[in-house]
N, C-alpha and C positions, 0 to 999 in steps of 0.2 A: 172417743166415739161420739159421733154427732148424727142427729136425723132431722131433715128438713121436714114440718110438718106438710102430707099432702094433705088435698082438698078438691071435693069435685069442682071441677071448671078453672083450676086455678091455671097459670101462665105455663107452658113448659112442664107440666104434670109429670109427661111422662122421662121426660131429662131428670126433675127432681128424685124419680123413682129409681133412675138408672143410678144415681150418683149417691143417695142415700145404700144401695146396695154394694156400688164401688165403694164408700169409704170404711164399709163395715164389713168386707169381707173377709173372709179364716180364708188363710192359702195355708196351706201345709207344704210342704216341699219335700221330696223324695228322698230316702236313706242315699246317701252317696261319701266318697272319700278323695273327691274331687278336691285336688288343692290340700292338703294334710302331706308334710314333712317332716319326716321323726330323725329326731337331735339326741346325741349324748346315749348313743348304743342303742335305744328304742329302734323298732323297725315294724312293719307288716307283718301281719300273723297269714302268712303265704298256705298254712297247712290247711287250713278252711277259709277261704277268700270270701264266701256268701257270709261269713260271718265275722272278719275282719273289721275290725275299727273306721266307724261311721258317725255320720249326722248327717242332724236334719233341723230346719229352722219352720217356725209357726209366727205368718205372719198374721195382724188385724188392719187391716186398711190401709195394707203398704207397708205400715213400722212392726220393727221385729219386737218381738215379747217374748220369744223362747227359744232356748237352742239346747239341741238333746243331741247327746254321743249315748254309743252303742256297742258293742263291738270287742272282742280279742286284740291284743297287740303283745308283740316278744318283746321281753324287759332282758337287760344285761345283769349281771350279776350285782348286787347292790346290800349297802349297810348300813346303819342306821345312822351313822355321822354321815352321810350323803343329805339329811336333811331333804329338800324342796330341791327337785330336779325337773327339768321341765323332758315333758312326754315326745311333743311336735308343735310345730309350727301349723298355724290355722288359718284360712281364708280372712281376713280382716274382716269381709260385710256379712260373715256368719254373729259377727261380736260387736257388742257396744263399743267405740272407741274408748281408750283409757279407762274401761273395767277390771277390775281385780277382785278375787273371791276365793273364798277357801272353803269347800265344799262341806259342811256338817256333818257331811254319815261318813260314818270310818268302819274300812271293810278291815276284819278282823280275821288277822291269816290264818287259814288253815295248816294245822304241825309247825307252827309258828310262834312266836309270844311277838306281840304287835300291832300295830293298825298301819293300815294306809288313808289319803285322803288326797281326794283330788281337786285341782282347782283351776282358776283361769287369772293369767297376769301379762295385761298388754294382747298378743293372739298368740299365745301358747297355753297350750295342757299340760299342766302339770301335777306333778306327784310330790306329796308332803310324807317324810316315811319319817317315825317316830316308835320310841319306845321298844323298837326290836333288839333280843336280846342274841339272837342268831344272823348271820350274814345270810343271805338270800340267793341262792342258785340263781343264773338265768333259765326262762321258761315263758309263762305267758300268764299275759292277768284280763281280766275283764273287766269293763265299766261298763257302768249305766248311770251317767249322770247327767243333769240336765239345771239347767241356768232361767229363768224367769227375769226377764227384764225389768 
């Protein structure tokens, strides 16, 4: 982030003011599921679409700093030797090139003995399943996780 210092009378004043505004702008960008392909039995949570597996990116002056998913999706039936399976396929300019992360908070199954964790590797979403001691019906799970640049 950078700011040209203004000043009364100076050259171009009011250019500097426009462009100190452009480089320091918050764009937010609108929930969407544009571009998301689900791989390896994952698919749409088609029963509630308004609430269906989403994101959204938070730009600062053009460059991305954050990307947030949201949303339901149906999972296949799964086990704990399944390890790290990837969710979907992800727009590329929603994600840092060559990022990889494994998300810290682990959602702790409900009527389960387990965690999940989710993460980003390359432009996929994926699921790290660990520690379950029961196989896992198909059904549907929710995230809310979010990436900081």
């Amino acid at each position: 982030m950078t700011l040209t210092k203004i000043f009364t009378g100076m050259e171009k004043g009011p250019e500097m003011i426009d462009k100190n505004f452009n480089d320091n702008l918050l764009e937010i960008s609108s929930w969407t599921d544009v571009g998301i392909t689900y791989v390896n039995g994952f698919s749409e949570h088609t029963n509630d679409m308004a609430n269906t597996l989403k994101y959204r990116t938070i730009k600062l002056g053009g460059m991305l700093i954050y990307t947030e998913f949201s949303g339901y999706f149906n999972n296949p039936a799964l086990n704990s030797s399944q390890g790290i399976i990837n969710i979907c396929n992800l727009p590329s300019n929603i994600l840092k090139s060559g990022f990889s992360r494994e998300s810290n908070s682990e959602k702790n199954l409900a009527n389960e003995s387990g965690f999940l964790s989710f993460g980003i590797s390359g432009s996929a979403l994926r699921i790290n399943i660990w520690e379950i001691t029961k196989n896992l019906t198909a059904g549907e799970m929710r995230i809310n996780y979010g990436i900081e640049w």
